[in-house]
C-alpha positions in Angstrom: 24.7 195.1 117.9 28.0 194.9 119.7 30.7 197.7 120.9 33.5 197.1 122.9 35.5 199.9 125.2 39.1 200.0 126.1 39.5 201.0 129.6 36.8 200.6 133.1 37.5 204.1 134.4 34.2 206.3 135.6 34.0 207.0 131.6 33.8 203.9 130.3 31.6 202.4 133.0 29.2 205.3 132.7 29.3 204.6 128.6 29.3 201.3 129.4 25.5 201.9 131.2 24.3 204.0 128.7 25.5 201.8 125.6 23.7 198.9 127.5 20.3 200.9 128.0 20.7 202.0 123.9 20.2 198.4 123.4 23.7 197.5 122.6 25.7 194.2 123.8 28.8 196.1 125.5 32.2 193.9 126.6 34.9 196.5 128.5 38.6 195.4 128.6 40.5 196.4 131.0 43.8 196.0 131.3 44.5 195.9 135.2 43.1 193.1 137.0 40.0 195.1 138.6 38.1 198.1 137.3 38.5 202.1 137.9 41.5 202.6 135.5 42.8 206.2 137.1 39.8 205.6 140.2 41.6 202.1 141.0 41.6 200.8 144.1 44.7 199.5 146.6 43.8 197.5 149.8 46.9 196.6 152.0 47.0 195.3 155.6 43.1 196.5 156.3 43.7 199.7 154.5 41.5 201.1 151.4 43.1 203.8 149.1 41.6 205.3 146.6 44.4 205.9 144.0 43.0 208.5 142.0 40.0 210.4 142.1 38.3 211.3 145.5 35.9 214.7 144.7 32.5 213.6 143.9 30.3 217.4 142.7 26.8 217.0 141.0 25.2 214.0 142.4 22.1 214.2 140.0 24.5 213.0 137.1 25.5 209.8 139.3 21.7 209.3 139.8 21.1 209.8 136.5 23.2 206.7 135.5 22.1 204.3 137.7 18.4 205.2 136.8 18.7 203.8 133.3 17.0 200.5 132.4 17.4 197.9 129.2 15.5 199.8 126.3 14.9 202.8 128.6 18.0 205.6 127.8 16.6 208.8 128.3 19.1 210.7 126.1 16.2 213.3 124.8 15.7 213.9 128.6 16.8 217.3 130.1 19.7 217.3 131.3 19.1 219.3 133.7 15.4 219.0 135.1 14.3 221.4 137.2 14.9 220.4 140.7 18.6 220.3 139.5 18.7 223.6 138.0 17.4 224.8 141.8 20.5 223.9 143.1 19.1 221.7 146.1 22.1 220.6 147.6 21.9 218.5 150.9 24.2 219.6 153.9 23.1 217.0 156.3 22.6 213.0 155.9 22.7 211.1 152.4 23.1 212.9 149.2 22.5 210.1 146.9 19.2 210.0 145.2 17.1 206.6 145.3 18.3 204.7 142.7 21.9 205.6 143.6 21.7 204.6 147.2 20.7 201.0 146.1 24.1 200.7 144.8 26.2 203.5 146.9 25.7 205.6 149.8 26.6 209.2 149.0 27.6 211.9 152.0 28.0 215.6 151.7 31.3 217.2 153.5 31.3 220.3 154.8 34.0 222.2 154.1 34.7 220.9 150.5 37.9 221.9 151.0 40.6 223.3 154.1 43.3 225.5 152.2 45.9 225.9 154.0 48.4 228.8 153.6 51.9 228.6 153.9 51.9 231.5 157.3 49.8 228.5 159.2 46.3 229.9 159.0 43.7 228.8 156.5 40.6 229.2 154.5 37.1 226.5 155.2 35.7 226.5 151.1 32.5 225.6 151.7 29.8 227.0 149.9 28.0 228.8 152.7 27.4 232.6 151.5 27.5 234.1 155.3 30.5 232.2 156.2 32.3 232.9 153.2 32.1 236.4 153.3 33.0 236.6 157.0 36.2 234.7 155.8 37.2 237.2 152.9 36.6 240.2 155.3 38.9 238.3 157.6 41.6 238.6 155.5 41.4 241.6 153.8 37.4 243.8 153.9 38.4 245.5 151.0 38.0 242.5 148.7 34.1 242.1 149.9 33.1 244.3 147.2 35.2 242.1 145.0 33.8 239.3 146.1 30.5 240.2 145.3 31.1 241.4 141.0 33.3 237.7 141.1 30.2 235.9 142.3 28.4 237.7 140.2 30.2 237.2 137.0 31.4 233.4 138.2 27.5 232.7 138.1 27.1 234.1 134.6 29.6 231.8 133.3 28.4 228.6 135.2 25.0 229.5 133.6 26.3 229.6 130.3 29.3 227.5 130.0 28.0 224.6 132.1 24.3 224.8 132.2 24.0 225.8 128.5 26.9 225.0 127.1 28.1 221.8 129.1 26.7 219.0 126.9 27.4 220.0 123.6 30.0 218.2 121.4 31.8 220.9 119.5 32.8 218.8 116.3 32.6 222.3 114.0 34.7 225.2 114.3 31.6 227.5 113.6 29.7 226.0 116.7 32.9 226.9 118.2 32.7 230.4 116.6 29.4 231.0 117.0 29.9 231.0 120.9 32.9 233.2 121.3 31.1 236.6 121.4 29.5 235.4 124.4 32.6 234.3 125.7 34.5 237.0 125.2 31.4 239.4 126.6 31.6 237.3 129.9 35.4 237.3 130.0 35.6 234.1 130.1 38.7 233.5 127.6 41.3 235.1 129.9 43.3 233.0 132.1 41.8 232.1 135.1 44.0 233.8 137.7 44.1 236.9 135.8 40.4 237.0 135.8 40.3 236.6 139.6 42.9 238.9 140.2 40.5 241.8 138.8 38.8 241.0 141.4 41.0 240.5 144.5 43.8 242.3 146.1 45.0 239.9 148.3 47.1 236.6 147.4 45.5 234.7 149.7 42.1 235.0 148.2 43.7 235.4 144.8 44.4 231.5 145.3 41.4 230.0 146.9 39.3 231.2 143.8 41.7 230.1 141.6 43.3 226.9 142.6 40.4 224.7 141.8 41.7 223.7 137.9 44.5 221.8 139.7 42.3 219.4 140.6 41.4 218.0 136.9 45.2 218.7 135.5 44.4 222.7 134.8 47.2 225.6 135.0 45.7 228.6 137.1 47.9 230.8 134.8 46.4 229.0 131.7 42.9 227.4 131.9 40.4 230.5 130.1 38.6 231.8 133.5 35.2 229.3 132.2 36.8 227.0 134.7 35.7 229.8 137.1 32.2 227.7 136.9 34.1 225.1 138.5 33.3 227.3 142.0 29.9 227.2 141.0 29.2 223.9 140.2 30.5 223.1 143.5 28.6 226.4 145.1 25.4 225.1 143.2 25.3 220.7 144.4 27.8 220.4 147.3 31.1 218.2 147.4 30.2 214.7 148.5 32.4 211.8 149.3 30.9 207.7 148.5 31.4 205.4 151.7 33.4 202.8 151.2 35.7 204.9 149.2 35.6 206.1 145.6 36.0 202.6 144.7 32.7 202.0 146.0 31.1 204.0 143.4 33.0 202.2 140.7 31.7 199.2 142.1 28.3 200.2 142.0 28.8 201.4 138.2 30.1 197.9 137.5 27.2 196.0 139.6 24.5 198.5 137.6 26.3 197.5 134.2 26.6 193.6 134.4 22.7 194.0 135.6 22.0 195.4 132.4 23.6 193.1 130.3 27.3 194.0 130.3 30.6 192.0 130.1 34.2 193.1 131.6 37.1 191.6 131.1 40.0 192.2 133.5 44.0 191.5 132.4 43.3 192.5 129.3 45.2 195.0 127.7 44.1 196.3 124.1 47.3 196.3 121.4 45.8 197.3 118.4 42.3 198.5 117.2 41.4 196.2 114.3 40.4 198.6 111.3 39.1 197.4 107.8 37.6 199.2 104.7 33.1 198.5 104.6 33.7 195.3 102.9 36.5 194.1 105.6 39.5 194.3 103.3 42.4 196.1 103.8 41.5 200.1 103.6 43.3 202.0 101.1 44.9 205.3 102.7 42.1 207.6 101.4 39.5 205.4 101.5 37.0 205.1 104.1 37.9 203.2 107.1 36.0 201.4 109.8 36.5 200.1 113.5 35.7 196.6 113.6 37.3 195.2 116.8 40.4 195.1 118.9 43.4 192.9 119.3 44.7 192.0 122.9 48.2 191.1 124.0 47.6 187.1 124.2 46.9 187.6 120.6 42.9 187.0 120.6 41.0 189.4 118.6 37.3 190.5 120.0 35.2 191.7 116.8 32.3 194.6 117.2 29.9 196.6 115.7 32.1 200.2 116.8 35.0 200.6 119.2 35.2 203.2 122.1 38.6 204.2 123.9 38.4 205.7 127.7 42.1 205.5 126.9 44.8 208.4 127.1 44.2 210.8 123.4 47.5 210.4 122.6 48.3 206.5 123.3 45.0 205.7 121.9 46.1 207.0 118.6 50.0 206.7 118.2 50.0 203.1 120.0 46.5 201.3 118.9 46.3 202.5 115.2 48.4 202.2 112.5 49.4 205.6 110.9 48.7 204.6 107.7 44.4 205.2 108.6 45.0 208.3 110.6 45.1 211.4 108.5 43.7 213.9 110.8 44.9 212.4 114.2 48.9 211.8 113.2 51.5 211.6 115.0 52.9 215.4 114.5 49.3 216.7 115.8 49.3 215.0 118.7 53.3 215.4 119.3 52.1 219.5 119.6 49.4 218.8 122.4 50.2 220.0 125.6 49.9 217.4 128.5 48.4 217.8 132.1 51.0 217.8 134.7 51.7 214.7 136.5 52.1 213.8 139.8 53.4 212.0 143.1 50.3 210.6 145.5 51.9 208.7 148.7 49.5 206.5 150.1 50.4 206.0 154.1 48.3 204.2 157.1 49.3 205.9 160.4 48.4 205.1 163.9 45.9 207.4 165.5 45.9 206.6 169.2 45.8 209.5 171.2 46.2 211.7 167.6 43.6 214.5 167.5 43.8 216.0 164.1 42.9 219.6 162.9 42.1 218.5 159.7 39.4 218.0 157.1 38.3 215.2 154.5 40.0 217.5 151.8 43.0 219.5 152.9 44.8 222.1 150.2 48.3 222.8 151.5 49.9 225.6 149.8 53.4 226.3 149.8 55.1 229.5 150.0 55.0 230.2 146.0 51.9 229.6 143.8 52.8 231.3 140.7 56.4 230.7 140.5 55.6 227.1 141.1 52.9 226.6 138.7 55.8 227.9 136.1 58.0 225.2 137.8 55.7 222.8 137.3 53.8 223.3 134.1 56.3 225.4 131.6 60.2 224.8 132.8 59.0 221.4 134.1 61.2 220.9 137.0 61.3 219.7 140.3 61.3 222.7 142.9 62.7 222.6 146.5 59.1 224.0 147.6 55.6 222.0 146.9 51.6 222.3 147.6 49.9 219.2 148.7 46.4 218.0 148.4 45.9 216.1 151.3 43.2 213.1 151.7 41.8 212.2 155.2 38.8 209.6 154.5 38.7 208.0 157.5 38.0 211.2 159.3 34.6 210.3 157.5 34.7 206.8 156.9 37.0 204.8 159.8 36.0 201.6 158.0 39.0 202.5 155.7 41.6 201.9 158.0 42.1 199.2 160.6 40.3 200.2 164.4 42.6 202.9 165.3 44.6 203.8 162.7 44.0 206.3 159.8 44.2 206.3 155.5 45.3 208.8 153.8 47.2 210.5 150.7 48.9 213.2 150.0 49.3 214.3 146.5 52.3 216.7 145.0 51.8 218.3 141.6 55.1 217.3 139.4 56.0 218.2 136.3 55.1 215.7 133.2 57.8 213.1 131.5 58.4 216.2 128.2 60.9 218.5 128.1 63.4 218.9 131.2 60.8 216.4 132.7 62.1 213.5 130.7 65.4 214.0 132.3 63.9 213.4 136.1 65.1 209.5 137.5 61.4 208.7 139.1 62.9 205.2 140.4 65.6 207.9 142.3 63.4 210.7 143.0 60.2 209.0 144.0 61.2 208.0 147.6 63.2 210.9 148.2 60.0 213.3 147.2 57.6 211.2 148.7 59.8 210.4 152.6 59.8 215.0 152.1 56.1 215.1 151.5 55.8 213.1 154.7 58.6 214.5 157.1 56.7 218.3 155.9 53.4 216.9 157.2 55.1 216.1 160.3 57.6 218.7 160.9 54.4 221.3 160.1 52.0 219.9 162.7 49.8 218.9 160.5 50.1 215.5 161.3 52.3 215.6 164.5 54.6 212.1 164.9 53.9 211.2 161.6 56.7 209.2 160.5 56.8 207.8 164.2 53.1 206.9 163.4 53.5 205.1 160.0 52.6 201.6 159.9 51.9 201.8 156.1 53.9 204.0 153.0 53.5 203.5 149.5 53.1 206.0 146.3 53.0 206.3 142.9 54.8 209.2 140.1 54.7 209.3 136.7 55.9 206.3 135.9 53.1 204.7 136.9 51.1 207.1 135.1 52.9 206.2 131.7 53.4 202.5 132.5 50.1 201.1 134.3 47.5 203.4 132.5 49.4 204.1 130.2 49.3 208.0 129.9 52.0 209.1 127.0 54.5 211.2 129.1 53.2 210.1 132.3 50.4 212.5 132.6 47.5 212.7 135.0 45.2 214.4 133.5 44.8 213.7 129.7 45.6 217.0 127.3 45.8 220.1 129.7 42.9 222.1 129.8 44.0 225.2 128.4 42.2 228.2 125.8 44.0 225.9 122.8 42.8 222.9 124.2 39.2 223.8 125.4 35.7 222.8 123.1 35.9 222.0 119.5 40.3 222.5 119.9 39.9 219.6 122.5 40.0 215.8 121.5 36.8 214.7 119.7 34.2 212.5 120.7 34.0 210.6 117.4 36.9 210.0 115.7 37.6 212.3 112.2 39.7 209.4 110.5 37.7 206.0 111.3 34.2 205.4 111.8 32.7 203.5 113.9 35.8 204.9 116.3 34.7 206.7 119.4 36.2 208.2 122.7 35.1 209.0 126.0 36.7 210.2 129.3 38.9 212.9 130.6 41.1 213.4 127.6 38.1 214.4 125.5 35.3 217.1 126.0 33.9 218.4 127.7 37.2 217.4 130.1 38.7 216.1 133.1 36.9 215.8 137.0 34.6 213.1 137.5 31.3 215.2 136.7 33.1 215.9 133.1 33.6 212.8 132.4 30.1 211.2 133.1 29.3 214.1 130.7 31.7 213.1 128.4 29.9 209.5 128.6 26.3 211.0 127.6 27.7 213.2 124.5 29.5 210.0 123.2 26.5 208.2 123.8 24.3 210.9 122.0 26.3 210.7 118.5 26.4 206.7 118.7 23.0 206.7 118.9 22.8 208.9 116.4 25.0 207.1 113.7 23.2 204.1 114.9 19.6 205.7 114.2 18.4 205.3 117.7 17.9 208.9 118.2 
């Protein structure tokens, strides 16, 4: 049998293992001319940039992938086995497990994160219990005690909404309803930063156990507080980084998939998903319909056995299918989901000589609004005067990323999407003026001092690229925001409702975005193809 997957980001690599271990004979197309889709990789004048995802959490799911043989898929496996479900997380030497580090070697970093506030001092996120609580009493003792019914009740949801919960496909509204008492006992459906307000007085700490949804396209003010498991899941296995780059680990997914069988195809850019009726015909509107193959933009036509999109929801449907075969999925449903934000990510090479920097591998740089600017960013959708950063140091892990000397980094800026009084904003006219700010603050604030004296490299990307490169309707980041609405059985499905044979994988689907999601997202796709295809 034969399936073929739009895109070669982490979720349709991961598929792309697992479809080869079911037994099937799997081709990706890709349409840039290398694989990672948002993970993709720039190299310029001996630098290495990761252009899109750099947090690696939950190591055992990596492991898991690049453990699976031809014939051997191990989808009626836990998925968590015990040892996992201990939490053992490594703080010292290589994190990857022995089938990963034939392909990738896998670090720990310690802190996961430095979050810096906008007075100058800062917070080290990084999992240890003693530390963390010497922190919080540092900046205000009062919250301890808060501290300690937030852990408490963050745990309770990690144990239900990830460890229980994580791996199912809700494709039924009762599943779905069948779940909310429990969700609604554990609190988990209000927003996020309301639920960790009940818990803390201060701002500051208000913030560092709230910020965390940012990173996978999620609204502090909107994502229901089962994100707060996101602290957990971190808490439970570590943040790790791969040498080499995140690029590194796609290159080991795509070395572990050709080894099994596999087939990419780079430059090749899907136009249409080929759909007939069972006999191959022309399917009448109400009839049943069935994915047969795609179309690319020379004009060949690749026929398979199903179809699988690691594409963006809403271009995979409005762009690749004709509405005529989409009764469920049309284009006035998906007009009414609410996209991620979007962002601007400068990637710069700078000259370290005599440079010592108080930085970490992960740096969040908050500015003097939160709230207000989440508003900005997410509901009035406008550019503010003020921004946060997220600012990536790899060579303060890996100096093989840069040339001897020098340092690669990015810094990242949260923007609002291309809807709304988005669409308005000139990114060809904008870009360089936001990203020549993002730098001049980095330098001006001390925390890199010289900067712009230093740059030998300066590059970025904004939602343009977003919309135009990977393609991402309204230049999101993210996929459909993660919000109550759009959480679970109200998020994107993992098989299509209008064609079979048609099925998705990736951020824009469940369980969600943030790398560990979407190698999730990978297994429950896998699950019902296997499934429909009587494997399991």
């Amino acid at each position: 049998m034969k399936a073929i997957i739009i895109g070669s980001g982490v979720g349709g690599l991961s598929l792309g293992i697992r479809l080869q271990s079911l037994g099937f004979d799997t081709t990706i197309v890709e349409k840039l001319n290398g694989p990672g889709g948002r993970a993709f990789v720039k190299k310029v004048n001996g630098f290495t940039f990761d252009m899109g995802p750099t947090v690696i959490t939950v190591p055992h799911f990596i492991e898991e992938l690049f453990s699976l043989e031809r014939g051997q898929h191990h989808l009626d496996d836990p998925d968590f086995p015990e040892h996992v479900r201990r939490g053992e997380r490594v703080t010292s030497g290589v994190s990857g497990g022995p089938n990963t580090s034939r392909y990738v070697t896998i670090v720990p970093l310690n802190p996961f994160y430095r979050i810096y506030f906008d007075d100058g001092t800062y917070f080290d996120y990084d999992g240890d219990p003693v530390h963390t609580r010497e922190q919080i009493k540092a900046i205000e003792p009062t919250d301890l005690e808060g501290y300690e019914r937030f852990h408490a009740d963050a745990k309770a949801i990690f144990e239900r909404g990830f460890m229980g919960l994580g791996y199912t496909h809700f494709e039924h509204l009762p599943q779905m309803l069948a779940v909310v008492p429990e969700l609604l006992r554990l609190d988990a459906v209000r927003t996020l930063f309301s639920f960790t307000s009940k818990y803390f007085k201060n701002d500051k700490l208000r913030r560092v156990f709230s910020f965390e949804p940012l990173l996978i396209g999620g609204n502090p003010l909107a994502v229901p507080a089962i994100y707060a498991m996101i602290h957990f899941v971190e808490k439970t296995w570590g943040v790790h980084f791969a040498m080499g780059g995140t690029g590194a680990l796609i290159n080991g997914l795509v070395k572990k998939f050709e080894e099994l069988g596999g087939t990419i195809r780079y430059n090749s850019e899907v136009t249409r998903i080929l759909v007939t009726d069972p006999k191959g015909g022309e399917p009448s509107r109400f009839g049943r319909k069935i994915a047969r193959g795609v179309q690319l933009a020379n004009g060949e036509t690749l026929m398979a056995d199903l179809v699988v999109s690691n594409g963006d929801y809403s271009t995979t449907y409005m762009k690749l299918i004709d509405p005529r075969y989409r009764l469920f999925n049309t284009d006035a449903r998906i007009k009414r989901v609410k996209q991620s934000m979007s962002l601007l990510v400068v990637y710069f090479g700078f000259r370290a000589d005599g440079l010592k920097l108080d930085l970490r591998h992960h740096n969040i740089i908050l500015g003097p609004r939160y709230e207000e600017l989440l508003r900005d960013i997410f509901d009035r959708k406008v550019l503010s005067e003020d921004f946060s950063h997220y600012l990536h140091v790899p060579t303060l892990t890996d100096p093989s990323l840069a040339p001897p000397g020098h340092h690669a980094a990015y810094t990242l800026v949260p923007v609002p999407n291309k809807t709304g009084e988005g669409a308005k904003i000139d990114w060809s006219k904008v870009g360089p003026e936001l990203a020549d700010r993002a730098l001049q603050f980095l330098d001006e604030r001390g925390y890199i001092p010289g900067l712009c004296q230093r740059l030998v490299h300066k590059s970025f990307i904004s939602p343009d690229y977003f919309e135009r490169a990977l393609n991402s309707y309204a230049g999101n980041a993210f996929g459909p925001e993660p919000r109550l609405t759009q959480t679970a059985y109200f998020r994107p499905h993992n098989r299509s409702e209008d064609i079979e044979r048609l099925y998705l994988v990736g951020a824009s689907y469940q369980p969600g975005g943030g790398m560990p999601s979407v190698m999730m997202s990978a297994k429950m796709t896998a699950r019902l193809i296997a499934k429909d295809f009587g494997i399991l």
